[in-house]
C-alpha positions, 0 to 999 in steps of 0.5 A: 364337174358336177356341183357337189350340192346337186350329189349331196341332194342325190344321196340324200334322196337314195338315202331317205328312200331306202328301208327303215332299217337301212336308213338307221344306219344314218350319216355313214349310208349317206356318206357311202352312198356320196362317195359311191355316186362321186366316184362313178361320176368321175369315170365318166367323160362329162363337160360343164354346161358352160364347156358345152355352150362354147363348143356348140358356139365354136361348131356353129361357126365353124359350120358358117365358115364351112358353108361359106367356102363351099358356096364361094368354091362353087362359084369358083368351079361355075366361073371356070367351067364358063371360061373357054379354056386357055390355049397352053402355051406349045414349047418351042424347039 
C-alpha cells in the first residue's frame, strides 16, 4: 500500500497548482482531491516495496535452482548417451 504521507504530499501539490479561485475553496479541494487519489490507487494491484524485493529473491533462486537441474539433466542425458545401451533381457517360453 502507498504511505498515506506520500498521497497527502501529492494532493497537497495538485492542490497548490491549481487556479487561484479553485484553491480558495481550501481544505474540502485537498480533501477531494486525497480521497480521489486513495481511491484510484486502491483499484490498482500494487505490491510494497518490501513484497517486491522478496519476490525477486524468491525468482532468483528459483532460477538458481532451475540452472542447476538443467545442467545436472544434461550431464544425465551425455552419460547416457555414451553408455552402450543395455541388452533387454528376451522372455523365455
Amino acid at each position: 500500500m502507498i504511505d498515506p504521507k506520500k498521497i497527502e504530499n501529492i494532493a497537497r501539490q495538485v492542490h497548490e497548482s491549481m487556479p487561484k479561485g479553485i484553491r480558495e475553496f481550501g481544505e474540502d479541494v485537498e480533501k477531494k482531491i486525497r480521497q480521489i487519489l486513495q481511491s484510484q490507487l486502491s483499484r490498482l494491484d500494487l505490491v510494497s516495496r518490501e513484497e517486491f524485493d522478496v519476490q525477486t529473491q524468491v525468482l532468483l533462486r528459483t532460477r538458481e535452482k532451475l540452472t542447476a537441474l538443467e545442467q545436472r539433466l544434461a550431464a544425465l542425458e551425455t552419460r547416457q548417451a555414451a553408455e552402450p545401451e543395455n541388452p533387454s533381457i528376451e522372455a523365455q517360453d
